[in-house]
C-alpha positions as CSV (number, residue, x, y, z in Angstrom):
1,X,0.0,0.0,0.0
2,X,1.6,3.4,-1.3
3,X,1.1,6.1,1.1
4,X,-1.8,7.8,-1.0
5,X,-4.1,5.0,-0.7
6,X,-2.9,4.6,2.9
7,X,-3.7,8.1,3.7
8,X,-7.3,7.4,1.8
9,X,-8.3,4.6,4.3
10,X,-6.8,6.0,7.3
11,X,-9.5,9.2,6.5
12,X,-12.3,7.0,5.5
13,X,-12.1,4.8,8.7
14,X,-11.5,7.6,11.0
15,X,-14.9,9.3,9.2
16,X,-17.0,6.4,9.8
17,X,-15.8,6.0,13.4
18,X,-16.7,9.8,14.1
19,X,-19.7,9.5,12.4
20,X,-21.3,6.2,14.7
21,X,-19.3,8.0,18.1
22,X,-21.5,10.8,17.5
23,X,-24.5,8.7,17.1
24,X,-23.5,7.4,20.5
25,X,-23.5,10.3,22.0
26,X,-26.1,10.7,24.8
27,X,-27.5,7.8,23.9
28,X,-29.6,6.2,26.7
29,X,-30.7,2.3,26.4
30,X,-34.7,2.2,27.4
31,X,-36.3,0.4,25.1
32,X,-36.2,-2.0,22.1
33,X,-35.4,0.8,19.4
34,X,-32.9,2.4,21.7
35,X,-31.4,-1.1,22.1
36,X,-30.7,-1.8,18.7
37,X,-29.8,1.2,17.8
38,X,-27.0,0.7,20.8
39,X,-26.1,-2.8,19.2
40,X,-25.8,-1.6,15.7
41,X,-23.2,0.9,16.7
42,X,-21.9,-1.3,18.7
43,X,-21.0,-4.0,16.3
44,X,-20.3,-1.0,13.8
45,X,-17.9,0.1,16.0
46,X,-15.8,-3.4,16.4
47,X,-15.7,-3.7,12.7
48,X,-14.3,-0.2,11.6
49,X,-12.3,-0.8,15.2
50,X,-10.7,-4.0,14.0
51,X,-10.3,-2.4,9.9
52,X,-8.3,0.4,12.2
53,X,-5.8,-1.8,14.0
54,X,-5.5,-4.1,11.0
55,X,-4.3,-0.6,8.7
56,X,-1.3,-0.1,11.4
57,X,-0.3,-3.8,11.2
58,X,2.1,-3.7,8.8
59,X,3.1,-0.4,9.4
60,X,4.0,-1.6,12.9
61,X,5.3,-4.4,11.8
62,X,8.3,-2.5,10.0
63,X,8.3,-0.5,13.4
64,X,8.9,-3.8,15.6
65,X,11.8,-4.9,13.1
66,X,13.0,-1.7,13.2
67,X,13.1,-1.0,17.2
68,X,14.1,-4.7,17.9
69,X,17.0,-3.9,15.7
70,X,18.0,-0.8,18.1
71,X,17.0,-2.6,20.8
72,X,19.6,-5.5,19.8
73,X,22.4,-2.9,19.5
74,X,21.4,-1.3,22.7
75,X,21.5,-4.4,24.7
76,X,25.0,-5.5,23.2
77,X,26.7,-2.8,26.2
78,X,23.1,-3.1,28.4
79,X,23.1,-6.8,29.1
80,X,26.9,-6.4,30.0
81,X,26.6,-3.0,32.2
82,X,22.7,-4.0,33.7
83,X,24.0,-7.4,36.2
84,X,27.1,-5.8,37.1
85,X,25.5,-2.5,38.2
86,X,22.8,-5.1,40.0
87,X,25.1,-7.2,41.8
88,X,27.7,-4.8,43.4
89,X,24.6,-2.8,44.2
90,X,22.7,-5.4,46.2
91,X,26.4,-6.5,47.7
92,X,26.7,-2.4,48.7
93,X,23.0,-2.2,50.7
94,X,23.5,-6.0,52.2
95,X,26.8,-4.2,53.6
96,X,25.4,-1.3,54.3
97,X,22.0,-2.0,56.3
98,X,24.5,-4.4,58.5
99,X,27.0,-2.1,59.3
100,X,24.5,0.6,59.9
101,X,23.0,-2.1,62.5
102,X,26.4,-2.6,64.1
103,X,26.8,1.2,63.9
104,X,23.2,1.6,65.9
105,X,24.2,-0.9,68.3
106,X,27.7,0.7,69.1
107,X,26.1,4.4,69.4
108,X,23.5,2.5,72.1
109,X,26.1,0.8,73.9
110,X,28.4,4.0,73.8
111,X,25.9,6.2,75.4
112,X,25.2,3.5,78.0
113,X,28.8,3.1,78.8
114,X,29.1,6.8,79.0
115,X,26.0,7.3,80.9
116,X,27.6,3.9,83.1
117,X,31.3,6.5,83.7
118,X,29.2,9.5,84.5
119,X,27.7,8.0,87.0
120,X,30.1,6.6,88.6
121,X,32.3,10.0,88.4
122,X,29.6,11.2,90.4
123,X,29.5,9.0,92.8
124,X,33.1,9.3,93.6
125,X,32.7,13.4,93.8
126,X,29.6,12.4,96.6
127,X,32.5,10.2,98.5
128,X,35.1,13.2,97.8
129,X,33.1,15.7,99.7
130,X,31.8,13.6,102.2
131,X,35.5,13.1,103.5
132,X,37.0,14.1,106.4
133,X,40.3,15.3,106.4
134,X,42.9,15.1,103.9
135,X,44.1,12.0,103.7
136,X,40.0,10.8,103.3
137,X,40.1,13.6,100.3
138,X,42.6,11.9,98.8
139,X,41.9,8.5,98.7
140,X,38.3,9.2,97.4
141,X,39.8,11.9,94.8
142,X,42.3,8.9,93.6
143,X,38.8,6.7,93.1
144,X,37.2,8.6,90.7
145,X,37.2,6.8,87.6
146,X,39.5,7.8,84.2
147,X,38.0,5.5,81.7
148,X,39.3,5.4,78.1
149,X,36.2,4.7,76.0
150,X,38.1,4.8,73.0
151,X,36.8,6.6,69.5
152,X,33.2,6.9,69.3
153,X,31.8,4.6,66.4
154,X,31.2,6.1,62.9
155,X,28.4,5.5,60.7
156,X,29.6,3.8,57.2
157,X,29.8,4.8,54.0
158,X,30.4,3.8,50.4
159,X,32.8,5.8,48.1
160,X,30.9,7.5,45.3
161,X,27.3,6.2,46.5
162,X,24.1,7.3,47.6
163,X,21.7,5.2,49.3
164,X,17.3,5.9,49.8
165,X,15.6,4.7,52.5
166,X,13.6,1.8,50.5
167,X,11.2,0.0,53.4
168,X,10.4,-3.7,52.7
169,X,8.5,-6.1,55.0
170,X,7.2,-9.8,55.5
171,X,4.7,-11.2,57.0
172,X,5.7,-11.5,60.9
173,X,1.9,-12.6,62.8
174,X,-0.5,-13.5,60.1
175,X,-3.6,-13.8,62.8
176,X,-2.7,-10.0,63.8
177,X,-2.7,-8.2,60.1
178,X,-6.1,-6.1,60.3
179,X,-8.7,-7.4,57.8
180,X,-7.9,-4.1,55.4
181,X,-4.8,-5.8,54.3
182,X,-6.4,-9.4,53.7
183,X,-6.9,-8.2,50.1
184,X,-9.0,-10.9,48.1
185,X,-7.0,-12.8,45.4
186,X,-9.3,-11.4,42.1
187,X,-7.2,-13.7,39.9
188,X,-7.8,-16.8,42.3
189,X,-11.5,-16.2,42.4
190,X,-12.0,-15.8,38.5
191,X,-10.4,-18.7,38.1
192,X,-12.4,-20.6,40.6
193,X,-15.5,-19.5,38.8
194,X,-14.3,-19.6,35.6
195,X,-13.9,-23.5,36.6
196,X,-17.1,-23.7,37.4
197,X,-18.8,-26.0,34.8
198,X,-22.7,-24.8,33.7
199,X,-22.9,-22.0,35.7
200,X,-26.5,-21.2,37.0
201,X,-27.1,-18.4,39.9
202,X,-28.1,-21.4,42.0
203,X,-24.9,-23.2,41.4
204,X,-22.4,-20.8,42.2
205,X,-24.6,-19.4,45.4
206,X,-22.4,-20.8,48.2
207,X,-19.1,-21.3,45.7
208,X,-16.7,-19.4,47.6
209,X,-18.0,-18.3,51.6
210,X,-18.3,-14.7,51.7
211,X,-18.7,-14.0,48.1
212,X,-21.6,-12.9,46.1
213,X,-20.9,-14.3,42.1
214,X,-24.0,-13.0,39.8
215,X,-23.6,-12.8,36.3
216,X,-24.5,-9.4,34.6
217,X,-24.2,-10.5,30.7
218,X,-22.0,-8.2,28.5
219,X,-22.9,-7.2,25.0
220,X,-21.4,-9.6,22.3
221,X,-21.4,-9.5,18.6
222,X,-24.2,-11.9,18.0
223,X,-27.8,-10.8,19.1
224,X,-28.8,-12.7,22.2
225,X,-32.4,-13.0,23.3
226,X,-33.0,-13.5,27.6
């Protein structure tokens, strides 16, 4: 197809497709004319829809080659860079998130151990000015404490690298999640209807406890009759 004709069918297509979505417009379904009028649009619709998406096949189709070309030569230095940038990554925040944990465990037991020499400075002080005499002065002044707590801890870091809080989690006490986050499975539950050989409203009452399944028909092709 040259791209005169192409340009010819892509205008006649989008005409008739304007022309039946303006027929829809405002249109209400309350009655038997209304209704078929909805369903000759409807299946109007499909077949100008489906002439539309068959006109870009081949057009796409040259796309698709063309892209999965690129996409070939892009991947030649992605597929090489991609795992490597992964790995050492994942290697980084494994080594960081421990050594921040040892880091928040050293700060606690610092301040503790600080809080533990404070104390006890002040304790000797108390005996140093409750002595009596000189020699009592002295001996409690030689008891006060001179501990070397050595270098407070530092928080790590990686050379050249950045890291975002990113919160995960997992499941700890199932019987203690509220209900809000007992999602249902929709894909489960489709598929255990969907199993459901001849379906009837009576059949599928008490299918799965808890949930309603009614069947609300959708509009087909084909004329159906109740």
């Amino acid at each position: 197809m040259n791209a005169e004709t192409a340009l010819t069918v892509e205008v006649k297509i989008k005409t008739t497709i304007s022309g039946l979505l303006r027929q829809a417009e405002g249109l209400e379904v309350v009655d038997q004319e209304s209704a078929d009028v909805a369903g000759a649009i409807v299946k109007g619709l499909k077949a100008e829809l489906k002439s539309w998406e068959g006109y870009w096949e081949e057009p796409k189709a040259k796309a698709k080659a063309a892209h999965a070309i690129l996409c070939d030569r892009e991947g030649e230095v992605s597929k090489r860079v991609k795992p490597v940038i992964s790995r050492l990554s994942e290697m980084a925040s494994t080594w960081f998130y421990a050594e921040r944990e040892k880091f928040r465990k050293a700060k606690e037991d610092r301040e503790r151990a600080e809080w533990e020499a404070k104390r006890k400075v002040e304790e000797a002080e108390k005996k140093v000015e409750a002595a009596s005499g000189f020699e009592g002065a002295a001996a409690a002044i030689a008891e006060i404490p001179h501990e070397n707590l050595g270098p407070a801890p530092v928080a790590a870091t990686v050379e050249d690298a950045q890291f975002r809080d990113h919160w995960l989690w997992e499941v700890d006490e199932f019987d203690l999640i509220p209900r809000r986050f007992l999602a249902p499975d929709k894909a489960a539950i489709d598929d255990e209807i969907a199993a459901k050989k001849d379906k009837t409203e009576e059949s599928v009452k008490n299918l799965i406890p808890g949930i309603r399944i009614f069947n609300k028909p959708i509009m087909a092709s084909k004329r159906r009759t109740m």
